[in-house]
N, C-alpha and C positions, 0 to 999 in steps of 0.2 A: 240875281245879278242882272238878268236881261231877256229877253223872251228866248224860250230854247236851249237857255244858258242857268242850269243848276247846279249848284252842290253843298253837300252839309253830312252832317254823321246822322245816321239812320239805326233804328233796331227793330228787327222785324219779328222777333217772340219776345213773349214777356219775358221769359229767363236769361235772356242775353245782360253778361252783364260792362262788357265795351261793344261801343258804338264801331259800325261799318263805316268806312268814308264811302261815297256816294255822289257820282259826279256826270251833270248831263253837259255835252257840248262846249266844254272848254279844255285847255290844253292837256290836260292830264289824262283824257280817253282822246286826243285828234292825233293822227298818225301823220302830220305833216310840219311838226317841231323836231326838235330833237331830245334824245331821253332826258339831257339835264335841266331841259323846259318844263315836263313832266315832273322831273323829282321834286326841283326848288319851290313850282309852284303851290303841289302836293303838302309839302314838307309845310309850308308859310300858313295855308288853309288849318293843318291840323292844328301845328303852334296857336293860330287865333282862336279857335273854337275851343281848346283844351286852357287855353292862358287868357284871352283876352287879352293878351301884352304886347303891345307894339313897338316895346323896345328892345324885346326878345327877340321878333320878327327880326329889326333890324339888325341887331346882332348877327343872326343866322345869316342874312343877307352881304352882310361887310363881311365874315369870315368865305364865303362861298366867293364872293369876287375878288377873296384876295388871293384864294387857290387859283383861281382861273389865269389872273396875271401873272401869276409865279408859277403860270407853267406845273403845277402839280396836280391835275387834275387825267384823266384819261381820256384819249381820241374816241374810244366808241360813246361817250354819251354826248358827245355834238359830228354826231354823222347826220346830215339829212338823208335820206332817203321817199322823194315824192317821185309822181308817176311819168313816164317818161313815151310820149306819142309821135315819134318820127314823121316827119312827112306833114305832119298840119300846124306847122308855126310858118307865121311871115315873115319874109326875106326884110322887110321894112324898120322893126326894131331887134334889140339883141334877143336873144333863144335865153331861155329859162337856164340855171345852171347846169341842173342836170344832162342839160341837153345838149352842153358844152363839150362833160366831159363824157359823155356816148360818144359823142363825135370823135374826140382823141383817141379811144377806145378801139373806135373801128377802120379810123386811119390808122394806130398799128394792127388790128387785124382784120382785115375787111368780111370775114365770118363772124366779127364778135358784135352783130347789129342785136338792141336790146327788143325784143317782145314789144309787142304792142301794150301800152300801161304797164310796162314794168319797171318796176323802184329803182332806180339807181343812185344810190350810195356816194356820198360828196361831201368834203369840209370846205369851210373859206380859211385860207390861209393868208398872211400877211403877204401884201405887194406894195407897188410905188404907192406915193401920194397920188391922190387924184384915179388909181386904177378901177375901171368897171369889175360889178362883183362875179360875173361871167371867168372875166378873166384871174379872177383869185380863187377860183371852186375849181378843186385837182382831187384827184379821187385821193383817197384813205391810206394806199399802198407808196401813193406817191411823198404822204407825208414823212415815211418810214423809211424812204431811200435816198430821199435829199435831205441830209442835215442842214442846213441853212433854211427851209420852211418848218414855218412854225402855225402853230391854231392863231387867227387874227381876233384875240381878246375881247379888243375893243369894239368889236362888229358882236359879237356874242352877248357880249354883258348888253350892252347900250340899244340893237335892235334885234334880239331873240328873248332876252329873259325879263326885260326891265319890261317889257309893252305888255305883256301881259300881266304882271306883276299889279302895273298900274290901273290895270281894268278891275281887278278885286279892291286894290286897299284905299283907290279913291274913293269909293263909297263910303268908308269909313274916314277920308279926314288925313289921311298919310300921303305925304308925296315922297313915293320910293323913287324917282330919279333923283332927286337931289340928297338921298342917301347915299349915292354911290357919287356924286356930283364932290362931297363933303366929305366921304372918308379918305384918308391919309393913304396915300400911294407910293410906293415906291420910285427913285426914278428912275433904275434900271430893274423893277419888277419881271417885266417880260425877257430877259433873259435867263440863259440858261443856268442850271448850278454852276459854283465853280469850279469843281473838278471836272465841268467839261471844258475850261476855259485852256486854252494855251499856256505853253509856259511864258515867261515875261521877257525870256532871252530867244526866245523866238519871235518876236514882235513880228520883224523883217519880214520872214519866212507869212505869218496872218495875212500881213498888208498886203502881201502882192497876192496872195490867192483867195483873198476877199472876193465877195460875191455883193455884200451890200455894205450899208454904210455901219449896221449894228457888228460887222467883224471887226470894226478899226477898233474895238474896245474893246478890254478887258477887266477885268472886274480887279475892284480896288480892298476886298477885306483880306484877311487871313484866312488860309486855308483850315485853319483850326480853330480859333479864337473866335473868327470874327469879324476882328477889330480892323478898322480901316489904317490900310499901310500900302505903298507904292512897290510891295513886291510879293509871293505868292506868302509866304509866311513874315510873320513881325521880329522883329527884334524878340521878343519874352521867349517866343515859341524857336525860335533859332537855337537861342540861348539853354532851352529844359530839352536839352536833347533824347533823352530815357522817356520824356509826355508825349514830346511831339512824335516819335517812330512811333512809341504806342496806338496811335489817335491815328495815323497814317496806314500801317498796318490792317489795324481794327477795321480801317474803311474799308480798303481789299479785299479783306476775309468775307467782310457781312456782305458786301456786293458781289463776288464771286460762290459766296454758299447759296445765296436766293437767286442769283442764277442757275443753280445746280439742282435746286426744288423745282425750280418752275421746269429745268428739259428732261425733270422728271415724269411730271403731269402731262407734257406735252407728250414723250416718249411712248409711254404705256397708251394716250389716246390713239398717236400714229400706228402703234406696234413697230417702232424702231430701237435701237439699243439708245444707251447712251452715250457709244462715242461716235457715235449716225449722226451729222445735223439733221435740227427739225426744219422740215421743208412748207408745214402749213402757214395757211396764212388765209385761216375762218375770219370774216370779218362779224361772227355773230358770238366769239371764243372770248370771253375776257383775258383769259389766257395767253391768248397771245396778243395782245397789248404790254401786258404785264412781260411777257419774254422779248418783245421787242423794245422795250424802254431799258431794261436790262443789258441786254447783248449791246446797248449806245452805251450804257454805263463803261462798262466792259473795256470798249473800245476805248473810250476816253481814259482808262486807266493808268495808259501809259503815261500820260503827264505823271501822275502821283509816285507809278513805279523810278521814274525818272531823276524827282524829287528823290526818293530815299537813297538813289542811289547817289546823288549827290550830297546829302548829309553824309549819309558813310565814309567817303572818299574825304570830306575836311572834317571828319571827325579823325579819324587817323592822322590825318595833316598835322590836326592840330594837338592832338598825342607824340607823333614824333616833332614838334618845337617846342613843347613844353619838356620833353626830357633834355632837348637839346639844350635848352635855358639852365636848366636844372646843371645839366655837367659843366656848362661855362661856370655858372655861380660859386661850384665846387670848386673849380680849378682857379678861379680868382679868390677862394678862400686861402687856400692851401699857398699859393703866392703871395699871399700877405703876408702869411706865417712865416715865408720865409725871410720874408724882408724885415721883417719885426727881428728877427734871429742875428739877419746880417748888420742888419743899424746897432744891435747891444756888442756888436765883436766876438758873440760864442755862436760857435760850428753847431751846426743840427747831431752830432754827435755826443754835445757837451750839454744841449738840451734836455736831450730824453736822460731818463729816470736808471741808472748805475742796478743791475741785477748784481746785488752779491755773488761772490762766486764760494762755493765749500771747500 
């Protein structure tokens, strides 16, 4: 690739019979990216050497950034963590990120000053238009406590994974920005699922405790289907009321069982019971990523619990007007009867049917 800058599959005995990947001085051994720089770039080298196909690559590449915008991907493989030296930066331009959030660190605790070269652990998160990237880098914890911050995508995709991306596959004739420049985007991608969404008779209540301008929206599919409709469920799914509690339910259960896995793994690591909360919070734990993404599921559930309780309530509704209908229908029968009786001149006695008597 460059002076100092190698990699390729290697086999160091004759009997070997898959190749080692093997990589000098580029992202995949530098400790100053983050791991999902490492993976994709990893992942792209193997697919070339193993395929030669650069429309697999780009596949690989569009499926990965479409996780990324959709919010389905995990905060520990875009943690920076580079080295952090107090005391010898200039007051003249802005401090390196990390250096940002030491600082906030040890304004709340003026004991938590970091080691001389020590790593400190940082995402960039969405901020205004126009925001220095100083001021969008909050440590990790703080991602997990503010629901309205989010991983900033588009700084990720466009100056973390595409630039080096490009240092490889220009050699060969590919220009990966304008792979991601050209594939089809979502245009509320970076929002969140919708069962984090509010409910739609809540609007009121969002607006006014919005924080930015992505709370004034709410997502416009089915919560079951899909399909695009101006309220949380569609008319079809309204209507198949026995589908849709199904599908509703079903969520519940699977979200509240794989939270009960994971404070399981947690439990036994802390040595606490299970009805202890877990109190860790390893930023080296996949674990608890996966338990904190969870326990937001969780929370957000009450929307849905919300939802069935409101099917419920007009499904009986509309059980007792349907019987209602039902006995009016009857009793305008039966009035008819009569009046058909009174228009011929014979008594409802003279109608019905004479029992013999012995």
């Amino acid at each position: 690739m460059a002076k100092k800058r190698y990699v390729g599959f290697k086999f160091e005995n004759p009997d070997d019979k898959e190749p080692a990947f093997d990589a000098k001085g580029i992202e995949t051994v530098r400790r100053d990216g983050v791991p999902a720089q490492k993976k994709m770039t990893e992942t792209c080298l193997k697919i070339l050497f193993r395929t030669q196909d650069l429309s697999e690559i780009k596949d690989y590449c569009c499926r990965t950034w479409g996780r990324i915008l959709e919010n389905k991907v995990s905060v520990q493989d875009f943690i920076f963590a580079k080295e952090v030296k107090m005391g010898t930066y200039s007051d003249k331009v802005p401090p390196p990120p990390g250096v940002t959030v030491a600082a906030r660190r040890m304004l709340e605790d003026p004991n938590d000053e970091p080691q001389y070269g020590e790593r400190i652990p940082y995402v960039i998160a969405r901020g205004e238009p126009g925001a220095r990237l100083v001021d969008r880098a909050i440590a990790p914890r703080e991602l997990f406590r503010d629901s309205h911050k989010r991983l900033d995508a588009a700084y990720y995709i466009s100056r973390v994974l595409i630039p080096p991306l490009e240092r490889i596959f220009n050699l060969v004739g590919a220009d990966v920005r304008s792979w991601f420049d050209d594939m089809p985007k979502s245009l509320r991608a970076d929002q969140p699922d919708i069962t984090f969404s509010p409910r739609k008779n809540r609007r009121s209540i969002m607006i006014a405790n919005a924080l930015n301008i992505d709370d004034h929206f709410t997502s416009s599919h089915c919560l079951i289907c899909g399909t695009f409709t101006p309220d949380v469920l569609c008319e079809v799914c309204r209507c198949d009321y026995a589908s849709t509690m199904s599908g509703l339910l079903a969520r519940v259960q699977k979200t509240e069982a794989q939270l009960k896995d994971v404070h399981l793994v947690c439990g036994s690591c802390c040595g606490t019971s299970s009805a202890e909360p877990v109190q860790c919070e390893s930023l080296d734990c996949p674990w608890m990523y996966e338990r904190k993404k969870l326990e937001s599921k969780t929370e957000a559930l009450t929307t849905i619990h919300d939802l069935i309780e409101e099917m419920e309530n007009g499904w009986f509704v509309g059980d007792s007007e349907s019987d209602s209908e039902t006995e009016l229908e009857s009793e305008g029968a039966n009035f008819s009867d009569r009046s058909i009786i009174a228009y011929s001149g014979e008594s409802e006695s003279d109608s019905r049917p004479v029992t013999p008597v012995a």
